[in-house]
Backbone as a ProteinNet text record, in pm:
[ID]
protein_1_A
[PRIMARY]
XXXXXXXXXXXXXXXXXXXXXXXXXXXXXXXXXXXXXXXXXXXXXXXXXXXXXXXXXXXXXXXXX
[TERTIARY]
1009.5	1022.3	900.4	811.5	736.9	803.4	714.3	762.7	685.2	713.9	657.4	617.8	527.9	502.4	618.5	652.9	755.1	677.5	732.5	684.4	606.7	527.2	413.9	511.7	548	543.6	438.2	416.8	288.4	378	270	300.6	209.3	241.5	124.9	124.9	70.3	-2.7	105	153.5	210.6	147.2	186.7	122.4	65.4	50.1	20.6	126.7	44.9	186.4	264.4	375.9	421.5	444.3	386.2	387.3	505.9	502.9	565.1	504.1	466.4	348.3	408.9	334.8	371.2	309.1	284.7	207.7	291.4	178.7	285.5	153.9	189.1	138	175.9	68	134.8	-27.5	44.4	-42.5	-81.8	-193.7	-221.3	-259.2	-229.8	-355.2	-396.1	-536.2	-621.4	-639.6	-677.9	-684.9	-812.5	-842.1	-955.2	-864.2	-717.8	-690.4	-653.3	-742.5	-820.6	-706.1	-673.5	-554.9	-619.2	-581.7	-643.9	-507.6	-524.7	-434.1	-467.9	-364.9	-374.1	-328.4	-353.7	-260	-299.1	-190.3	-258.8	-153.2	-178	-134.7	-74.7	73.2	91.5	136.4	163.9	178.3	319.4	418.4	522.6	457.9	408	357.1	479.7	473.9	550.8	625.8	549.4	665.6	714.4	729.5	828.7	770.3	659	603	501.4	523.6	434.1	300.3	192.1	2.3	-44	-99	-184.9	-311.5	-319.8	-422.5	-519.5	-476.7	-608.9	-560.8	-677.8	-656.4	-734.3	-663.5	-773.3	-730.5	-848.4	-823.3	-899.4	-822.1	-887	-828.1	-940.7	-992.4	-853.3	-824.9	-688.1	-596.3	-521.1	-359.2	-438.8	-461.9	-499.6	-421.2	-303.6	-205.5	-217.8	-188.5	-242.3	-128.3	-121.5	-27.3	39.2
1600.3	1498.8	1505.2	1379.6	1383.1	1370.4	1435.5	1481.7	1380.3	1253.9	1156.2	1146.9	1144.8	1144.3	1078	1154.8	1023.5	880.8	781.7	637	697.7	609.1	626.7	519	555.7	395	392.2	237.8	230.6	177.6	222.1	152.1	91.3	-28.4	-142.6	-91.9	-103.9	-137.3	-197.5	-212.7	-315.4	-464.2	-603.8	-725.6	-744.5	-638.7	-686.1	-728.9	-852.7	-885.4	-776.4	-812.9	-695.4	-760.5	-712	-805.4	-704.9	-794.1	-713.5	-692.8	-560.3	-527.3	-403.6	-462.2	-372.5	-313.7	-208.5	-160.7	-96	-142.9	-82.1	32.7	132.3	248.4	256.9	226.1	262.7	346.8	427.8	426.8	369.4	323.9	267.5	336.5	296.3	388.6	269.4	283.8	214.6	234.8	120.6	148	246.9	333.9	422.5	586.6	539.2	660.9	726.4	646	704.3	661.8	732.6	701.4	628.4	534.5	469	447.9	448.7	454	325.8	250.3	59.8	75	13.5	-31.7	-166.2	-264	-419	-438.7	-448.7	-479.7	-641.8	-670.2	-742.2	-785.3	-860.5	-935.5	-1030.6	-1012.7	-1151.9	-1241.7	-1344	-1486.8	-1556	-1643.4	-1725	-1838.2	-1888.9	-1948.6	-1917.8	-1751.8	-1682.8	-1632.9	-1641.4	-1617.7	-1465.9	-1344	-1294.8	-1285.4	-1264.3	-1301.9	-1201.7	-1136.3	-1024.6	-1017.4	-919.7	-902.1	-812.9	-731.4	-579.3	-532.4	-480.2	-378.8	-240.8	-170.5	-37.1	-26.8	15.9	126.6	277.5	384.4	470.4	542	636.8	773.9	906.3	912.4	1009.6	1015.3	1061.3	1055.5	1145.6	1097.8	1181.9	1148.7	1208.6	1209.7	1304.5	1250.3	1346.3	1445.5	1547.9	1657.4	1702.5
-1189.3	-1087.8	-996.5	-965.9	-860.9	-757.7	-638.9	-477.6	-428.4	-374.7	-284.7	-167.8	-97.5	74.7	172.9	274.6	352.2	399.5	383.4	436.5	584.1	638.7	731.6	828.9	979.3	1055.4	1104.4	1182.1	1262.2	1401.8	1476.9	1646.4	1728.8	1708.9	1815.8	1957	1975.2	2155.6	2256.5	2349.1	2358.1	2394.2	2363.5	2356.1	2269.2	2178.5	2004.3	1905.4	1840.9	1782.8	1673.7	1603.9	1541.6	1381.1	1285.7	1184.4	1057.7	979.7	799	721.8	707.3	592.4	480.5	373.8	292.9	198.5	186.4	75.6	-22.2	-170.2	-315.3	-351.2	-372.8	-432.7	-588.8	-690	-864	-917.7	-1006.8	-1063.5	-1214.7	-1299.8	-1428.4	-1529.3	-1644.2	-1736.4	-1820.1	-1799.2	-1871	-2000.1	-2093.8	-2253.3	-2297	-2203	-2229.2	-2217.2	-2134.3	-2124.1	-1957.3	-1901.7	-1765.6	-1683.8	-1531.6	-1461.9	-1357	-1267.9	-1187.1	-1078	-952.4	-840.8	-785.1	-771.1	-677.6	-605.6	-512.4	-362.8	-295.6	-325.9	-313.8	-143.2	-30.1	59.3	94	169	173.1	297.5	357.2	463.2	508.5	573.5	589.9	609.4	607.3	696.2	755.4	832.5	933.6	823	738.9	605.6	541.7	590.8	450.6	329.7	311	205.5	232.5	119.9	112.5	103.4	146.1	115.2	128.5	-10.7	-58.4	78.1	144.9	235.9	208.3	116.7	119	-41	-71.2	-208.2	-287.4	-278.2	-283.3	-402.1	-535.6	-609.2	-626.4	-676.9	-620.3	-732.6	-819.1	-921.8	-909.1	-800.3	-775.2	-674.6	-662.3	-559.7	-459	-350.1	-230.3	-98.8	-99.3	-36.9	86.5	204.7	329.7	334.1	340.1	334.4	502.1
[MASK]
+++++++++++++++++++++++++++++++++++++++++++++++++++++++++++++++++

């Protein structure tokens, strides 16, 4: 069984707005073999709709301990 990090909160300022964000953590394996780590960030918007805002990929799991 992998051991997962606890979820992170964040805390605005006050008078900043307060939004819904979400990030998905997976990892891939490429048809070479190779493991590759994504994280495509997402956003609530005001119509209800999710909108991809940010996206990292990254060579290994570097998880802050």
């Amino acid at each position: 069984m992998n051991a997962r990090p606890p979820l992170a909160r964040a805390k605005w300022p006050i008078g900043c707005a307060v939004a819904s964000i979400a990030n998905v953590d997976y990892a891939t394996t490429l048809t070479n073999g190779a493991t590759v780590f994504e994280k495509p960030s997402f956003r609530l918007e005001g119509d209800g709709r999710w909108r991809l805002t940010g996206y990292v990929s990254r060579q290994s799991q570097n998880f802050a301990q």
